[in-house]
C-alpha positions in Angstrom: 0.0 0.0 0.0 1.2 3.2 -0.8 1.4 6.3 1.6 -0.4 9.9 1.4 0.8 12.6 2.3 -1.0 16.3 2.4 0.6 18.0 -0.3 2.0 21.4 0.9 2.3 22.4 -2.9 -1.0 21.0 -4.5 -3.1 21.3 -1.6 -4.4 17.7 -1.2 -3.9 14.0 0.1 -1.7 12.6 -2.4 0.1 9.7 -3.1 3.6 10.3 -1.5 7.4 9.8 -1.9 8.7 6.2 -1.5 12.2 7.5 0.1 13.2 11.3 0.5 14.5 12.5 -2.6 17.7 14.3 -1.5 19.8 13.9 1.7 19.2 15.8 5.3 16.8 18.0 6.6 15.2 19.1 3.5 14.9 15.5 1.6 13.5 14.7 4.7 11.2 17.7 5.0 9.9 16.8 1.1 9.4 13.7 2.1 6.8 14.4 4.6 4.7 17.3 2.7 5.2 17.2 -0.9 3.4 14.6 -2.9 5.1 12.5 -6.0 3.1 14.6 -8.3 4.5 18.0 -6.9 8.1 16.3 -6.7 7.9 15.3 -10.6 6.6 18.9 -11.2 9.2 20.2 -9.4 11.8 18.2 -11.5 10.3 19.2 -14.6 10.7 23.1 -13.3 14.5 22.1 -12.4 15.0 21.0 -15.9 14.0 23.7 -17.5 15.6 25.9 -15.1 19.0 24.4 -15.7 19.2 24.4 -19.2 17.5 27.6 -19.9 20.1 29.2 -17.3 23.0 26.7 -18.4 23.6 26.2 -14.3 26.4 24.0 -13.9 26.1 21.8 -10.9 29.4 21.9 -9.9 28.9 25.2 -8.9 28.3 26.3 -5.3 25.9 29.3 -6.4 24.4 27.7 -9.1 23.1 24.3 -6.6 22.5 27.5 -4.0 20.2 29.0 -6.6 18.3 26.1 -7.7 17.8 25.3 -3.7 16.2 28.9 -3.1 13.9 28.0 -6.1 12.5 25.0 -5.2 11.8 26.1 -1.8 9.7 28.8 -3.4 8.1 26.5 -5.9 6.7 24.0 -2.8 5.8 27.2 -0.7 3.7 28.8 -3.9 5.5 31.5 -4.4 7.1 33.4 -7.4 10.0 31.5 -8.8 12.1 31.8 -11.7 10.7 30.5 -14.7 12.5 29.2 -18.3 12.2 32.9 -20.8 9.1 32.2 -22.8 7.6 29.1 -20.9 3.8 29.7 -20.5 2.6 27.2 -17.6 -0.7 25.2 -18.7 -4.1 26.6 -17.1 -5.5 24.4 -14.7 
């Protein structure tokens, strides 16, 4: 049986998270409030987020700004988005 969690980002009981996605606090804080759904949004974001803005990973202030971003995409707040990228209407 698969476990639920309240979705902090989409606002419902969702299917969660079989293991926390990252290590520490904050794979552990996903984990608890932030549904598969929201996570494979979220990844989708990242993506796009890393290619349009060419981040390199091996880069402190690159990983340090894609952190800040995904904390504001599960809060609902503005984030940076990829130049032209129109999100679908719900």
């Amino acid at each position: 049986m698969s476990r639920t969690v309240m979705c902090r980002k989409l606002n419902k009981e969702l299917k969660g998270l079989d293991t926390p996605p990252i290590p520490g606090e904050i794979g552990l804080e996903i984990y608890n409030n932030i549904s598969e759904q929201a996570w494979k949004e979220w990844q989708s974001q990242q993506t796009m987020l890393i290619n349009e803005k060419q981040l390199n990973m091996m880069n402190a202030n690159d990983r340090t700004f894609l952190k800040e971003e995904m904390n504001k995409f599960f809060k609902n707040e503005d984030f940076e988005q990829a130049e032209g990228y129109v999100p679908p209407t719900k």
